[in-house]
C-alpha positions as CSV (number, residue, x, y, z in Angstrom):
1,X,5.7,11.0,13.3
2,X,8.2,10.3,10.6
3,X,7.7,9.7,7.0
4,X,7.1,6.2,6.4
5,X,7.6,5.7,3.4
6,X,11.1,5.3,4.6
7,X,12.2,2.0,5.8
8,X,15.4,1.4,7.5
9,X,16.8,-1.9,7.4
10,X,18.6,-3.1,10.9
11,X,21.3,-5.1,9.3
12,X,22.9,-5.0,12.3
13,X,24.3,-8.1,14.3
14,X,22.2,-8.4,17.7
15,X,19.5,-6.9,19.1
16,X,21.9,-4.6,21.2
17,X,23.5,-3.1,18.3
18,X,19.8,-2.6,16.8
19,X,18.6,-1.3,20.1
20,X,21.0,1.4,19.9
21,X,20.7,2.4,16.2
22,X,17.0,2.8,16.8
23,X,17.6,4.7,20.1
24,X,20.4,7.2,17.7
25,X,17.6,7.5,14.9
26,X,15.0,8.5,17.8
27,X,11.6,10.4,16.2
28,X,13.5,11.0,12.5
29,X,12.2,6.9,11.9
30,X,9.0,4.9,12.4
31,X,10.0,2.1,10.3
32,X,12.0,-0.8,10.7
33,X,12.9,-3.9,8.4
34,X,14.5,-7.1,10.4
35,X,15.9,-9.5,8.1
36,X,17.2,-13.1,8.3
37,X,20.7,-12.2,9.3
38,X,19.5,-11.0,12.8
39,X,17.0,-13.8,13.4
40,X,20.0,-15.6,15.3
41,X,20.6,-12.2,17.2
42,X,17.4,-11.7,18.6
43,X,15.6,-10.4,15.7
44,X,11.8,-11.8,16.9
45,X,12.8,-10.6,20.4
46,X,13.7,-7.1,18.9
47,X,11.1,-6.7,16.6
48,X,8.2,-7.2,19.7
49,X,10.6,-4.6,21.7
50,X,10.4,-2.1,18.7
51,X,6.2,-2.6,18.0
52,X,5.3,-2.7,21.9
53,X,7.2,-0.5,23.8
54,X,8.5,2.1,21.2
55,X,5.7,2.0,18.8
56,X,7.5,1.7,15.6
57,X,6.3,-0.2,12.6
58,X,7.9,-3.4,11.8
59,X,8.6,-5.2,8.3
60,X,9.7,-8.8,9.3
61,X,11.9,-9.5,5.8
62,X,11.7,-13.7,6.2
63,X,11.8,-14.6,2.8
64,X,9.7,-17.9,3.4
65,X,9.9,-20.5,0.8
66,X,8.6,-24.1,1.5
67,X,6.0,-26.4,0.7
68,X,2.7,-25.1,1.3
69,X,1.5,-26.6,5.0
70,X,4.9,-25.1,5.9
71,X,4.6,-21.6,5.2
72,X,1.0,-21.5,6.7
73,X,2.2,-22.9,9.7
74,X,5.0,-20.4,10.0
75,X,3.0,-17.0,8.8
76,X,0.3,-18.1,11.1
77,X,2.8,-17.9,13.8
78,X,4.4,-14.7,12.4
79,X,1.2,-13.0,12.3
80,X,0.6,-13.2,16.2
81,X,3.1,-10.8,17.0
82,X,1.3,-8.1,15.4
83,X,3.9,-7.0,12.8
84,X,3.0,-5.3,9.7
85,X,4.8,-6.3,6.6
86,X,6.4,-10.0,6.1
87,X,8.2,-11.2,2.8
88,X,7.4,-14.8,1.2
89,X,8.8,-15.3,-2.5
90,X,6.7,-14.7,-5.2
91,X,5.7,-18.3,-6.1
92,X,2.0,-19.0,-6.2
93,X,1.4,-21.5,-4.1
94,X,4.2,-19.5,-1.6
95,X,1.5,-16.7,-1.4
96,X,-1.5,-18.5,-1.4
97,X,0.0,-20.2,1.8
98,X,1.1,-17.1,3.8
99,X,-2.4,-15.8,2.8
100,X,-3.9,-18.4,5.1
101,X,-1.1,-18.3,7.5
102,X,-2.3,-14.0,7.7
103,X,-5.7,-14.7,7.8
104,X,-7.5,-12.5,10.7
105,X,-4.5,-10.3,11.1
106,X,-3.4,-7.1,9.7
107,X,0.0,-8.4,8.9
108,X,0.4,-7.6,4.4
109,X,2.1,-10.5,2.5
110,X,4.8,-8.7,0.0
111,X,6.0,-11.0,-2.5
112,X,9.6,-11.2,-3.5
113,X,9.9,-11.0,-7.2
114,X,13.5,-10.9,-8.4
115,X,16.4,-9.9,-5.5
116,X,18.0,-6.6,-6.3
117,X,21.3,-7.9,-6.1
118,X,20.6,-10.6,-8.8
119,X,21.1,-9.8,-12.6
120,X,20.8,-12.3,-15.8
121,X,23.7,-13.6,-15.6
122,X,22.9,-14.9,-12.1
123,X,19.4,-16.0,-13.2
124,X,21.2,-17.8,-16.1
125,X,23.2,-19.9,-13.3
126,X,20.1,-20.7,-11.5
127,X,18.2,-22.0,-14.7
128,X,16.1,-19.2,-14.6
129,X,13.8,-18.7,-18.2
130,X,15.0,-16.6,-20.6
131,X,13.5,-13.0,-20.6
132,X,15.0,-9.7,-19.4
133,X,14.4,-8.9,-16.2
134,X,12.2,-6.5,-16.2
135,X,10.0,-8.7,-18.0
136,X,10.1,-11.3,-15.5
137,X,9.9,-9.4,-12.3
138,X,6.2,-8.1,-13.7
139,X,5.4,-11.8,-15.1
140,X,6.1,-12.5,-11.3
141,X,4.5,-9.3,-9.8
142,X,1.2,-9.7,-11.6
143,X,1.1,-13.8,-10.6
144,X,1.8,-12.9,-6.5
145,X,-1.2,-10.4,-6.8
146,X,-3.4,-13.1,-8.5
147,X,-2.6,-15.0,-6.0
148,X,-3.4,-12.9,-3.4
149,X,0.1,-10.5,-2.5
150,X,-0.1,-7.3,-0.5
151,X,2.0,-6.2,-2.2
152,X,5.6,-7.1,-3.9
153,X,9.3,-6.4,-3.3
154,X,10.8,-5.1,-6.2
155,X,13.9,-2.7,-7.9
156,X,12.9,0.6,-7.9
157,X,13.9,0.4,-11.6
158,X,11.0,-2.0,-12.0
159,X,8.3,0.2,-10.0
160,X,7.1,1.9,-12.8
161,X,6.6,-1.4,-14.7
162,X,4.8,-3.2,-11.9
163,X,2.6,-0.1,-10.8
164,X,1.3,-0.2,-14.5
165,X,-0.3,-2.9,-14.1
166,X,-4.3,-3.7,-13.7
167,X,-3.5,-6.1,-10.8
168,X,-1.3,-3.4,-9.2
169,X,-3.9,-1.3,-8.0
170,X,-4.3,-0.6,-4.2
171,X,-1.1,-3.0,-3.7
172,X,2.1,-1.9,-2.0
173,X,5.8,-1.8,-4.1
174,X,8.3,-1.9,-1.3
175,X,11.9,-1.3,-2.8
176,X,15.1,-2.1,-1.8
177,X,18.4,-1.3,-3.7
178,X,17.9,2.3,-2.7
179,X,21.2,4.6,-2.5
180,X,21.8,8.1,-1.8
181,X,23.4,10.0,-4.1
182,X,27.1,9.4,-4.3
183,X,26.6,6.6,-1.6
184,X,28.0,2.8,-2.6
185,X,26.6,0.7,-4.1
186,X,27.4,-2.6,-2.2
187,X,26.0,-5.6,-3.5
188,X,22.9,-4.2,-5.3
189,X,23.0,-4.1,-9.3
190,X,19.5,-2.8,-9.9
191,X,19.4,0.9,-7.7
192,X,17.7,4.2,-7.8
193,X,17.8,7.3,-5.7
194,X,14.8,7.5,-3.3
195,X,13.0,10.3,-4.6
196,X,13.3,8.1,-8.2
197,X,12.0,5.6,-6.6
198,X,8.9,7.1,-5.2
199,X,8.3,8.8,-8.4
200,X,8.6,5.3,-10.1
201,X,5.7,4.0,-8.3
202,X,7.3,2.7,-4.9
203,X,5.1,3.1,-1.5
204,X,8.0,2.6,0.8
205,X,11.8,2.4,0.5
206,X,14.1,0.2,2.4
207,X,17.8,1.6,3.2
208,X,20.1,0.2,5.4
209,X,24.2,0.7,4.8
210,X,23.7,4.4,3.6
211,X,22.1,5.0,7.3
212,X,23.4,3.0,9.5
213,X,27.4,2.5,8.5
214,X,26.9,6.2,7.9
215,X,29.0,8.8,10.5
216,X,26.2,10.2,11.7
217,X,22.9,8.1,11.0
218,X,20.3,10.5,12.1
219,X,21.7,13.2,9.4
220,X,21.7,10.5,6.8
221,X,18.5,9.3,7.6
222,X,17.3,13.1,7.7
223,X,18.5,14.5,4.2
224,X,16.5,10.5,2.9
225,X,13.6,12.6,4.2
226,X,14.6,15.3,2.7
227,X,14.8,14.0,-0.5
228,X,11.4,12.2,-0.8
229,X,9.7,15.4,0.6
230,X,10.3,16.8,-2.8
231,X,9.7,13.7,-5.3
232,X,10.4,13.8,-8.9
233,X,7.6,13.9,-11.6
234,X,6.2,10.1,-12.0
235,X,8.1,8.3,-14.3
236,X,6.4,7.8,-17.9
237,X,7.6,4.9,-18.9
């Protein structure tokens, strides 16, 4: 089996498309992350295809924010499919809900803290409080596990911060903004290289565009393994 800890996201249009990119990846990947933009391609459908008959893990990336009942009632749903990560944002009461929702199943609640692809001046324009953002994605991290969190989604520039923490331990950091050396950087602001990442504190990294726009995908999501097979030293700050 592959090395988990590497999560490829299937940002890909339908579940045809996805279908084929796992079928190219083959044994190199056990991981997959479906996000909101296939849920209108088949992304439920493709994720039960992907757990049942080819026995790959699945991080359904939903994002849920509602009021309370809502996000029970949707988790609870969720969590019959036997997935095995699921994303809710950070807010309290958000977690406290999908905890419910997950209740009796394996499925881990991971807490958005701040998007990757957000800096201050976005946060500014969305009335967010003043405070660097390192600052507040831990602020937020530390809440989600009160409240009950998995784990959290987070920059792998803010791993180290978050792992630091007392709340932090036996919880899962899940990273996106992950690129390959040399590979773009799209429309991520806060990025590492994976092996950083890892040696930051992350338990799994998510990488999508690097792999899958890539020439050959199975060689890009080989020398990913590559790389995290030799971490750097932990990071000390």
């Amino acid at each position: 089996m592959s090395d988990d800890r590497l999560i490829v996201a299937m940002d890909v249009p339908d579940v045809i498309a996805g279908l084929e990119l796992a079928e190219t990846l083959g044994d190199a990947v056990s991981f997959y992350k479906i996000g909101l933009g296939m849920l209108t391609g088949g992304g439920l459908a493709l994720a039960n295809e992907l757990k049942q008959e080819h026995g790959k893990r699945i991080f359904l990336d939903m994002k849920f924010f509602d009021i309370g009942a809502t996000v029970e009632a949707a988790v609870r749903g969720i969590a019959q499919f036997d997935l095995d990560f699921l994303t809710v944002h950070g807010d309290p009461h958000v977690v406290r809900a999908a905890r419910e929702g997950a209740a009796g199943s394996d499925l881990k609640i991971l807490a958005v803290t701040i998007l990757t692809s957000l800096d201050r001046a976005d946060l500014d324009a969305s009335c967010i409080k003043p405070g660097s953002i390192a600052d507040l994605v831990q602020e937020r991290a530390g809440r989600a596990f009160a409240a009950g969190a998995d784990g959290v989604i987070a920059s792998p520039q803010e791993a180290a911060l978050i792992r630091a923490l007392p709340e932090a331990a036996g919880r899962l950091i899940v990273t996106p903004g992950v690129r390959p050396t040399g590979a773009a950087m799209g429309d991520q602001k806060r990025v590492t290289t994976p092996a950083q990442a890892i040696a930051n504190g992350a338990d799994h990294i998510v990488v999508g565009r690097p792999i899958w726009q890539a020439a050959n995908p199975r060689s890009a999501a080989l020398s990913i393994l590559h790389d995290l097979a030799a971490p750097l030293p932990k990071s000390d700050d």
